[in-house]
N, C-alpha and C positions, 0 to 999 in steps of 0.2 A: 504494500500500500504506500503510496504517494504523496506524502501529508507537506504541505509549503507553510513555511512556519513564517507571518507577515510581522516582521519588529516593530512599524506603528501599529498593528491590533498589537502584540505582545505587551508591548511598555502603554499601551492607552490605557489601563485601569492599574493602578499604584501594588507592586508588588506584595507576596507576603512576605511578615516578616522573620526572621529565622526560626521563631519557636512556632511560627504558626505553619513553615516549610517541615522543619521535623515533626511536629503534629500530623501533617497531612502526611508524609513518609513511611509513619510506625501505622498509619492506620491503612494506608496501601499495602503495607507487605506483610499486615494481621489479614487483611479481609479481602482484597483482591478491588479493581477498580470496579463498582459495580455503577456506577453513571457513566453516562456512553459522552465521549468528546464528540463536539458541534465542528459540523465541517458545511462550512460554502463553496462548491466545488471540489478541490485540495488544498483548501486555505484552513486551518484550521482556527477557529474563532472563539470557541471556549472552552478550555480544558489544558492549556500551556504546561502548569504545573504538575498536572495527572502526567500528561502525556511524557513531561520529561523523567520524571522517578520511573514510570512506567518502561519506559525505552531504555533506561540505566540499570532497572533490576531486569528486565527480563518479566515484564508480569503482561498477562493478556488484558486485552482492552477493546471495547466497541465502537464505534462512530454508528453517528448519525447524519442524515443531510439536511440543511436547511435552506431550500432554493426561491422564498419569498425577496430575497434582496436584490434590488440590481444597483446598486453601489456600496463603495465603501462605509461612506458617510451611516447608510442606512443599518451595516453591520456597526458601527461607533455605537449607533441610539439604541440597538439592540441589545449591547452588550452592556451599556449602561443600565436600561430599565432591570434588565436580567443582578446587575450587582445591586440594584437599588431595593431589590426585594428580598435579599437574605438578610438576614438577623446579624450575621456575624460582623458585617461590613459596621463601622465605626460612622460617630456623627461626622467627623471632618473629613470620613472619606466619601461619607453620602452629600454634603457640601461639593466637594470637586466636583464629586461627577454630574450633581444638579447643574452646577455652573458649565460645565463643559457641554452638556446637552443644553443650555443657553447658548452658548457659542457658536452646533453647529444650525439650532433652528434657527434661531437669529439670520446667519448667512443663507441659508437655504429658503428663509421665507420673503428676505429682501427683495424689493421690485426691482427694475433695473432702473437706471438710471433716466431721466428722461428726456429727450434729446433736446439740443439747444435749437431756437428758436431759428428760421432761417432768415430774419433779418440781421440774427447775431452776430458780431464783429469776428473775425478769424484772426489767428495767427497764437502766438506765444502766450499773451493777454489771457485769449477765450478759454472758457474753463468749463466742463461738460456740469450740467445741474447736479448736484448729488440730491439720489433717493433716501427719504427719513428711512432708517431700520425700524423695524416694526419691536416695541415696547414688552420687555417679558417683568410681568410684576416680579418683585423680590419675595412676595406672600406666596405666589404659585410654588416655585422655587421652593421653600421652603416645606411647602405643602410635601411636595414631590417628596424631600429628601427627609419629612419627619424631622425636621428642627424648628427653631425659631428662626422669623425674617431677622433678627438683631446676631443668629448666629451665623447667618448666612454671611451677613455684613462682615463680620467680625472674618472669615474663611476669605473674603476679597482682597481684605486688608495684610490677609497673613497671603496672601499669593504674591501681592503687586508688592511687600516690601521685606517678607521672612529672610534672611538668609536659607541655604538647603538645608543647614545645620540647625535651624529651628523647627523648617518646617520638620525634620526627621524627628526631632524630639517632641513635636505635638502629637503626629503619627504612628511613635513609640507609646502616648500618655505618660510621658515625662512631664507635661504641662499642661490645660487646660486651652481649649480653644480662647475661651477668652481674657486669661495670661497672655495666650500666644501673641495675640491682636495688638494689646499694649507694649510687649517687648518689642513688636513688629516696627516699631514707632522709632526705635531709639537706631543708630549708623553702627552698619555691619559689623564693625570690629568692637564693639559694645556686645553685638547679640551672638556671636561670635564666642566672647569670654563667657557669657553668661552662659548659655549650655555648655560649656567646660568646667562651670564650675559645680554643677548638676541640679536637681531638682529645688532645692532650697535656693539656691544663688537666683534661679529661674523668678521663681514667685516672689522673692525679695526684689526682682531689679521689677517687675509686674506693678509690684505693689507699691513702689517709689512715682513709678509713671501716671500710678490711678491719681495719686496722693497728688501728685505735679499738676494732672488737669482740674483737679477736682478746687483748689488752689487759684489756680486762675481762673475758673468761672465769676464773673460777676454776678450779684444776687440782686433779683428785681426789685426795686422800690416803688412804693406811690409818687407818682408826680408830683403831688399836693403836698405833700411831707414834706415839713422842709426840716432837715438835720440839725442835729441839736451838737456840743461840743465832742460828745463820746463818740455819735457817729459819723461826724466828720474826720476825725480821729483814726477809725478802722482801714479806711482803704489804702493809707499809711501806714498799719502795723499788718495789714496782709502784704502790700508791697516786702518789707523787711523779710516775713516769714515765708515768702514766696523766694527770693534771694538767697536765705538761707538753705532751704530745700533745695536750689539750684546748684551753691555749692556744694551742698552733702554729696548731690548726685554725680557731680564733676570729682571730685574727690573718689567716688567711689567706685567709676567708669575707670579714674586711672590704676587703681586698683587690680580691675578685675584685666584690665587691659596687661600691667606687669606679670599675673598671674596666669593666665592667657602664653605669653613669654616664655614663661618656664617652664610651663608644660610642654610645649614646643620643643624646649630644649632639651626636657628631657627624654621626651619621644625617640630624638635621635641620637642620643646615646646608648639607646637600647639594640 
């Protein structure tokens, strides 16, 4: 048998991870593969992990065909909806995938463009219309993936600015998606030391960044109000405590950043 093993289906949905690869190992060579791997032609599209223990020990295995697709795109949505329904799949990985299945309807649902007018000027200038992309609520989304819209938000935030080295420690449960979100915040060589220095260093440098915005919110007043000594007073003694907090924080980036160093160093001594 023929089996074309495709590396973007492979790497499209977030690997396991080692204990959860030896988990599925000791129960393949107790029990035998008894779920048949999904095959699109000879592309093989669900079952990567079976199939390679499978081929490495020598244990027999089934396929099945699944010929409703006529593009790739259409195997992505499939394999998505398919991981969005096991139990085992994690909330941050049900996030990616919601998000990623925003990405491809999104491009797939977009009009084209609409053409420029033919009185319209030509040359370098002229610029073809762009078509609005059509709008995927954050609630859907959410819907979809069984989370909150506020943790969805929080999983955008850890894509557009995690280091890998974060994102692998949220996807470990070394930290909480919404730790993740505020570390996400702080420059790479920051988030960097802070998963070096392991769980606790994690939710201490989290819980500095909550403390930091939470600090600089300004609190609503009545218009009408007008400020008596004390409270004209305050937004000067939170300035100070806000500085202070700043320091702390600086003071303790350099910190984790020397600490960071040494570990480094001592890496390659080993």
């Amino acid at each position: 048998m023929n089996i074309i093993i495709n590396e973007e289906l492979r790497s499209f949905v977030d690997p396991l991870t080692a204990t959860e690869y030896s988990a599925l190992e000791r129960s393949l060579l107790a029990e035998g593969c008894r779920d048949a791997l999904v095959l699109w032609g000879d592309t093989l599209i669900d079952g990567h992990n079976r199939y390679e223990i499978c081929t490495r020990h020598g244990i027999e295995f089934k396929t099945v065909q699944n010929t409703r697709f006529s593009s790739l795109e259409d195997v992505m949505l499939w394999m998505i909806d398919n991981h969005l329904a096991r139990r085992s799949v994690s909330d941050y990985q049900r996030g990616v995938l919601a998000l990623r299945k925003k990405d491809i309807v999104s491009a797939r649902t977009a009009p084209a463009a609409a053409p420029a007018p033919a009185d319209s000027p030509e040359g370098e200038d002229a610029k073809p219309a762009e078509a609005p992309k059509p709008v995927i609520k954050r609630e859907d989304l959410a819907r979809e993936a069984r989370v909150s819209a506020n943790t969805i938000s929080q999983i955008e935030r850890i894509q557009k600015a995690a280091t890998p080295e974060l994102v692998e420690a949220v996807r470990q449960g070394t930290i909480s998606i919404n730790a993740a979100a505020n570390v996400a915040s702080l420059p790479e060589a920051v988030q960097i030391a802070a998963v070096a220095g392991g769980r606790k260093e994690l939710q201490q440098m989290a819980r500095q960044v909550r403390e930091q915005k939470m600090a600089t919110r300004t609190p609503r007043e009545p218009k009408e109000a007008a400020p008596d000594a004390a409270e004209a007073a305050a937004p000067q003694d939170e300035l100070h405590a806000l500085r202070a907090q700043v320091a702390a924080l600086k003071q303790r980036v350099t910190e984790l950043t020397a600490e960071n160093a040494a570990l480094k160093d001592q890496l390659q001594e080993r």
